[in-house]
Every structure is written in structure tokens, then in C-alpha cells.
N, C-alpha and C positions, 0 to 999 in steps of 0.2 A: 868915782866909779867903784863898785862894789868888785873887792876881788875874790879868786876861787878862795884865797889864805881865809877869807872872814868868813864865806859860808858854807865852807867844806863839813862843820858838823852840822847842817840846817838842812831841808830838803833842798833846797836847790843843787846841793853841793851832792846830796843821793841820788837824784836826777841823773847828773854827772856821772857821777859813779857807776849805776846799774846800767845810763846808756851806753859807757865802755865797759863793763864786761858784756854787753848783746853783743854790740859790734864785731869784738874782738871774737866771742864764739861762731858769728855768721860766716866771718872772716875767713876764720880755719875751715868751716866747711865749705865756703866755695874753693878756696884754696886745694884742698882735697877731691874735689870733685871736677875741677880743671886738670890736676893733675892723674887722673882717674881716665878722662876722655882725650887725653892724650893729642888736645885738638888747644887751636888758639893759646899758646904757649906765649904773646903777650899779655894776653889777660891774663896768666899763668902766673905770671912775674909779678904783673900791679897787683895781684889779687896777693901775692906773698908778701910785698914789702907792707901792702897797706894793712895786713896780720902785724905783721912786725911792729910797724910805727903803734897800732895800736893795743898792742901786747906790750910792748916799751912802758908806753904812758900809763897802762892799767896798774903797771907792776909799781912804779914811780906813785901814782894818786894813791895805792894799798900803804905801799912805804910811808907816805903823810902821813896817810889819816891814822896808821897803826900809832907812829912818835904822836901827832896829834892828842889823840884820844887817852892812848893805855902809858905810856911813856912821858908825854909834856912835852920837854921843850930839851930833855937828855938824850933823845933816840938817838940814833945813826942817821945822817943826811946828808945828800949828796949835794956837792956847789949851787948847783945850776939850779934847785930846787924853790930856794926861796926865789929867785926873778920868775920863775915857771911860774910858780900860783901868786906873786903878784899881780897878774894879769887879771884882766877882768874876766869873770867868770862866764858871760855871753860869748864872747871867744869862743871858749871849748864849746859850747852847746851849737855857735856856727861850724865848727868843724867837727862836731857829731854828725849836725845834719847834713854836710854834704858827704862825711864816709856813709850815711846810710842812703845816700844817691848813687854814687857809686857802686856800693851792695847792691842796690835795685837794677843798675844796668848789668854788674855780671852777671847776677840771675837771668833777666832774660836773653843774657848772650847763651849761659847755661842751656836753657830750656830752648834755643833754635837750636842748636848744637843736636839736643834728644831727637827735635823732631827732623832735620838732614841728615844726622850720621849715627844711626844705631848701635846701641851698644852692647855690651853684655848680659844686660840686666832687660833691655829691649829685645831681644833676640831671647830672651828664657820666655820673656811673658809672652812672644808669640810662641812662639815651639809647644807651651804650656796649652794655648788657643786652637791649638791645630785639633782635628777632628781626629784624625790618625795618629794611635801611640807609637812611641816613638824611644831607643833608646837605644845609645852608643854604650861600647862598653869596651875593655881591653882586651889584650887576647888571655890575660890568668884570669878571667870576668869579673873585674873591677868594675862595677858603673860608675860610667865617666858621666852619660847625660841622661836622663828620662824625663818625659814631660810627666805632666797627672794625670793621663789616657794609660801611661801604661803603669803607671804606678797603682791605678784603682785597680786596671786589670790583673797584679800582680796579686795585689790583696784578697781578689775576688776568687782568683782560680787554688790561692797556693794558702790562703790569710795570715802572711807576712808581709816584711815593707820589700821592697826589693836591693838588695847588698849582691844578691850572687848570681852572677847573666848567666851562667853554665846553669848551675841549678833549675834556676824559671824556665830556661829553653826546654830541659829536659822533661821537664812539667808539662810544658804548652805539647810538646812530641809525645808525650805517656795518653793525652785525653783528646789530641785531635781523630775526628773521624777519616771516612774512607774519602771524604772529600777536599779533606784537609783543614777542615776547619773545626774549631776551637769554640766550644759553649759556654758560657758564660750562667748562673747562679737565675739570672732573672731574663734565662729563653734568647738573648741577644747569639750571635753565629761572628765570629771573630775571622780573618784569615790572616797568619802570619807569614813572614815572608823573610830570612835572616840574608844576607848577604856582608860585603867585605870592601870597607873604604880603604887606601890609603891618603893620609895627611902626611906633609913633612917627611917622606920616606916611612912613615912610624903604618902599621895595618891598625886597623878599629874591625869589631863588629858591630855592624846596624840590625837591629832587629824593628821592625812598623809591622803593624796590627793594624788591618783594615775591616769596617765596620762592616758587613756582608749581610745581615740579616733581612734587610727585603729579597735580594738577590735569593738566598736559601729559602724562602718561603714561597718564592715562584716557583725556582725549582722541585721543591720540595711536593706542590701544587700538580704544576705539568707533569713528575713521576705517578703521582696519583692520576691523575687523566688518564697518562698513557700504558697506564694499568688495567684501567678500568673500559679502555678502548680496543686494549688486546684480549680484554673479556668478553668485553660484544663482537671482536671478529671471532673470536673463538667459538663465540652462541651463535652467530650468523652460519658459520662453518656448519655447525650441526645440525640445525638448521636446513641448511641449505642439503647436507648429505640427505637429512630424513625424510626433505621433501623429494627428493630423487628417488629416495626407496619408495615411496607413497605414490610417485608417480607410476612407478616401476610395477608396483603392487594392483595399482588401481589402471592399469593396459594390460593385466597378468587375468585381473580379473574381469575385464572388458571382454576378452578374449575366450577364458571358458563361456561367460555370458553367452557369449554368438554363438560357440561351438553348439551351447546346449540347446540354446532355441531355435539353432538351422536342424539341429540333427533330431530336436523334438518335432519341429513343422513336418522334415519330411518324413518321419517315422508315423504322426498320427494324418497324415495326408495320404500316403500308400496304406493303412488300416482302413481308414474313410473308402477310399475306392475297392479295397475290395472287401467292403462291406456292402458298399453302395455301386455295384457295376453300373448298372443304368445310368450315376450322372458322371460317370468319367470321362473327363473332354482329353481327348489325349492331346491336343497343340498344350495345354496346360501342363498337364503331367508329364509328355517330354522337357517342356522347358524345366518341369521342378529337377527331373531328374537329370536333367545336363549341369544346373547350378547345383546340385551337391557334389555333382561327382566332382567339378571342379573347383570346389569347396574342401572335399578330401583330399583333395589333389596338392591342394594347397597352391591352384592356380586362379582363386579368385580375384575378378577386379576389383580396385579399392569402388566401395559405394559411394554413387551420384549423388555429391549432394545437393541436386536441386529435387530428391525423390524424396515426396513428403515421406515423413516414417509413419505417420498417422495412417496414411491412406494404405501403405507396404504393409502395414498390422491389421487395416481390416481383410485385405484382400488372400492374407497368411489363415487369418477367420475361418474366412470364406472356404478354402481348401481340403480344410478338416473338417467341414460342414455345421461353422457355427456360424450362426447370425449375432450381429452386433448393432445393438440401436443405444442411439447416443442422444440424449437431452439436455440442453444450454448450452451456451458458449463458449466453443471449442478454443483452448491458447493459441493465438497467433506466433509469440515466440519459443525459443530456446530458453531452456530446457525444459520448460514445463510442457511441450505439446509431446519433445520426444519421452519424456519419462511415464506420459499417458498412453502412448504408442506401445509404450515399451510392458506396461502394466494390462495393456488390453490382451497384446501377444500373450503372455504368462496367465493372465485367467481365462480367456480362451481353450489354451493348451489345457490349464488344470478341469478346466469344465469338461472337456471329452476325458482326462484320462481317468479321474479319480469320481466323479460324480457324475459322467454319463448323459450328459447334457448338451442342449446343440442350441441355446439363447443365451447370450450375453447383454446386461443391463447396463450401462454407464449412466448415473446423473453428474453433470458437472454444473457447478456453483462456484460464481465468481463475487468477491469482495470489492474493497477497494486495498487491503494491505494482502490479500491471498486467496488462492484457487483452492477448490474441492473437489477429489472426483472421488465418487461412492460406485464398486461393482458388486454386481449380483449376478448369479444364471439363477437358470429353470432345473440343477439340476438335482440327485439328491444330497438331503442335506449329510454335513460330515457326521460320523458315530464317535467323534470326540474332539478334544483340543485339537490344533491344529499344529504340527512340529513346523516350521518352518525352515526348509531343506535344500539345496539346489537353488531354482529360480528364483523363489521369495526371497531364499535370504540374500540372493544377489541383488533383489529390487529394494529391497528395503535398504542396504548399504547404500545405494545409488541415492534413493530417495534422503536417505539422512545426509549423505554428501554434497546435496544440492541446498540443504538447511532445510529441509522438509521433514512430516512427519508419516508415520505409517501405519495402520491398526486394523489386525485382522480378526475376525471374531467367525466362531463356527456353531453360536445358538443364534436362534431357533437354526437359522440357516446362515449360509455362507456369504458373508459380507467382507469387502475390503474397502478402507478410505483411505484416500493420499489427500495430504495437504501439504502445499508449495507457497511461499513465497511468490508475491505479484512480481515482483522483479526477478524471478528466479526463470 
């Protein structure tokens, strides 16, 4: 048999050699790293001696091959050395391969060890994974721990590493808003939160940074809504006040309206009679003159409304001694029949006072999107523009109130048209 003594210069004998200096390095590392996890403390032990045994022999085969080689056969040697490498050289390479069996089981005794009982190095790499920065620190602000959530942050807010927890606090406290939150370089909204561990009797500060910026963008969102919602109540407000005045305004002028054309009826109806004695009906003219006085009185009843106003304006005509002839189709409803009632009343009235006339004309003209009614008398035509004053420009408000239009014209002769809306 071939022993290690003949082929320890040949490769076999390197073979040898390099596979105990691996072994011997694997060695010391699991050795070290059992003693590290402070767990299986009999692996702990075979993992030491089996370093040992072959730390031993590594140091013994260098001593050979050194007298071997560089020396001969003068070097320094120990007793035991020559029956050692008399041995056959497959020997050592069986008892390589089972220490690098043994290596193979502490490892994965190693490696359940990492994944049952976390360690130091397991616990950084999560703390490191957490979404939330994160970082202890002493009470003269030494940092003890930061993950890399708050070490970007620190970079990001201050563009240093972070060394001093007093300092960066003071930082994050200089640039947070009234919300309490903390902006960050690229729009992200941070919230910190410092508080006070104790461990071992010893205090720590904790400071965590929590990621808030969908939260701030809602918020941020809703104060604009509810901004922009206390501006439409505020235009509703005004709104609502101006149609009150407009209400207010338009019963204000409702009001002189009636006064003028009750106190015009009976003004040019007592003219009428006693112009005209012969057609004075007195059952008529007492009635007119019981309803004003109780009109001045300010004891009138509110008006019937089942009394056409159509019919109430021919019959107002009638009393100041105008005739009124109507051609086409009279509106059935509101507002367009009262606002023609109310137009017949007013040229009527102006036919006796201003141009002395006792015929009123109406044509009305109906569409399918809008009514016409055109007036004319018989009486003289006006000697200029026409001012529109009192009753016109009450009816023309009315009429544009109602989305209608209004147009008076005094050549040749005195014409007025209204035009309403079908639905009006």
C-alpha cells in the first residue's frame, strides 16, 4: 500500500493537504457560529474538538512536508510522525470525507437553528423590512438601532447619516406642519411619533415614522371639498337672501300695480259718467264706488280666484266706455291669459286718457313654442316717442318676468305686442 510518507510531494498528497486546510477553516466557522447562537451547545463541543483534531493534523502534515521539501531529512520531528504518515494514504482522505459529513450535518443543524430561534442578525434584517422607520436611541442620543426606513429618512430630511437622535428630532420638530406631519423631498407626508422604552431598568428613546401620505391626500382633498361646499352655502345664502329681496320687491311692485289701476279705473269711470250721464247705471257705479272706498280703506277682500281676470279687464273697458274686440285664440292658462288681461286693462286706460279713444283692438297669435298679442285703438296717434312710465313700465317688468318680450312703437300709430312663451 501506498503510504501518505511516498506521496505527500505528488498530488495526492495536495489533495490531502488542501482538503485539511478547507476542513479545518469550515471548522472554525461553524464552531464560531454555534458559539454565536448560543443554542446546541453539544454541537458546540464536537464542532470544537473536531476544529481541534483537525487543526492538530494540518499543523503536523505543514511540519512534514516543510522538513520534507525545504529541509530533507534534518528538520525538527515529532516521534509519532513517522508511524503517522506510514499509513496509507486513503486513510486520511476516508477520514476527510466523513469530517466533511459531519461539516454537512452541523450546517444544517446551523441553518434550523436560523430558521426556529432568531437571532441577532435575523431580527436586524427584519426590523430593516418593516415599512415603518424605526430607531432606538440613548438618552445622550447615541443610536443604538435604526432600520434603513429611517436612515433614508434622515438623509432625506437633514443629508446626513444619522449619529445624533437629539439633532434629527429637532429637525423632524423644525419642518413638521400644523398637522404634525413631516414632508419628505419627493411629496411623500411622514408622522412621527417619539416615545420611552425601558429595558433592564436602563430608558431608551423610540422614535417610528409612519408612512401617512394617502391618509394626507384624502385629507388634504376633503378640506378642499369642504371648502369649496362652504362656498356654495355661502352663494346659496345670497342667493337665497336676494331672492327674498326680489320677492319682496316684485309684491312691492304688485302692489303699486293694483293701486294704480284700481285708482285709474275709478278715476277714468267717474270722468266717463259724467261725461256720458245718459249711460250711467247707478247699480254699477254704486258697486264701483263701495270697492274703492273699501280699497282705500285698505279693507279689501283678497281676489276670487275662480274670477277670470280676462273677463274682470273687459268689463273694467266697459266702464270707462271702451269697447274691446278680441281676434284668435284666447290662453287657456296662467300667466299668459293674466298678463293679457292685465295689458288689455293698461291700453284701455291709456286709449281714454292720452289719445281719447273708446276702441280697443287685440289680435292674438298662437305658435307652437309662443303666443302674440298685438294692441291697437282708434285713437289719436301719439305726437312722439313714447316714455314708458307708471303702468307700461310695470307691464313690461311683468312681461319680461315671465321670459316674455315687449315692444311699443308710436308711428304711424300706437301699437303694442307682447310675446310669451307657450308654456309661460
Amino acid at each position: 500500500m501506498t503510504s501518505l510518507q511516498s506521496v505527500i510531494c505528488t498530488l495526492p498528497g495536495y489533495l490531502v493537504y488542501f482538503t485539511a486546510a478547507l476542513l479545518t477553516g469550515v471548522q472554525l466557522a461553524v464552531m464560531l457560529l454555534f458559539f454565536r447562537s448560543r443554542r446546541a451547545k453539544a454541537c458546540l463541543v464536537m464542532a470544537s474538538a473536531h476544529f481541534l483534531l483537525w487543526f492538530g493534523f494540518l499543523s503536523v502534515l505543514l511540519n512534514y512536508s516543510y522538513n520534507a521539501e525545504i529541509m530533507g531529512q534534518t528538520g525538527f520531528r515529532l516521534g509519532f510522525e513517522e508511524r503517522l504518515f506510514a499509513a496509507p494514504w486513503f486513510l486520511f482522505a476516508g477520514a476527510e470525507l466523513i469530517s466533511a459529513l459531519a461539516v454537512y450535518l452541523h450546517v444544517r443543524i446551523l441553518l434550523r437553528i436560523q430558521r426556529t430561534h432568531p437571532g441577532v442578525d435575523s431580527i436586524r434584517q427584519t426590523v430593516n423590512l418593516l415599512p415603518t422607520a424605526l430607531m432606538i436611541s440613548d438618552a445622550d442620543g447615541t443610536v443604538l438601532l435604526a432600520n434603513l426606513k429611517m436612515t433614508e429618512l434622515c438623509r432625506e430630511l437633514t443629508g446626513e447619516t444619522l449619529s445624533d437622535a437629539h439633532r434629527f428630532i429637532r429637525r423632524v420638530r423644525s419642518v413638521s406642519d400644523e398637522d404634525h406631519l413631516t414632508h419628505t423631498p419627493d411629496g411623500r407626508a411622514w408622522q412621527f411619533t417619539q416615545s420611552r422604552i425601558t429595558l433592564n431598568g436602563r430608558e431608551y428613546d423610540q422614535l417610528t415614522a409612519v408612512d401617512r401620505t394617502d391618509k394626507y391626500r384624502i385629507n388634504k382633498e376633503l378640506r378642499n371639498q369642504n371648502d369649496h361646499l362652504r362656498e356654495v352655502q355661502f352663494r346659496m345664502r345670497s342667493v337665497a337672501a336676494r331672492e327674498r329681496s326680489l320677492v319682496a320687491a316684485r309684491e312691492v311692485m304688485n302692489a303699486r300695480m293694483t293701486v294704480h289701476d284700481r285708482m285709474g279705473a275709478v278715476l277714468l269711470s267717474g270722468k266717463y259718467y259724467l261725461d256720458h250721464p245718459e249711460n250711467v247705471r247707478e247699480e254699477e257705479l254704486l258697486h264701483l264706488l263701495d270697492v274703492s272706498n273699501h280699497f282705500l280703506l285698505g279693507e279689501a277682500e283678497q281676489p276670487d280666484p275662480e274670477v277670470d281676470p280676462l273677463e274682470e279687464a273687459l268689463r273694467m273697458a266697459r266702464r270707462i266706455g271702451v269697447s274691446v274686440a278680441i281676434t284668435g285664440d284666447i290662453p287657456e292658462t296662467e300667466p299668459a291669459r293674466g298678463l293679457i288681461a292685465q295689458a288689455v286693462e293698461q291700453c284701455a286706460a291709456n286709449a281714454v286718457r292720452h289719445a281719447g279713444g273708446d276702441r280697443l283692438s287685440v289680435v292674438i297669435t298662437g305658435g307652437d313654442t309662443e303666443v302674440s298679442a298685438v294692441f291697437s285703438n282708434n285713437g289719436s296717434p301719439p305726437k312722439g316717442p313714447i316714455v314708458e312710465t307708471g303702468g307700461l313700465a310695470a307691464l313690461r317688468r311683468t312681461v319680461e318676468g315671465a321670459s316674455g318680450t315687449m315692444t311699443v312703437r308710436s308711428e304711424p300709430e300706437f301699437r303694442m305686442s307682447i310675446v310669451l312663451p307657450k308654456t309661460a
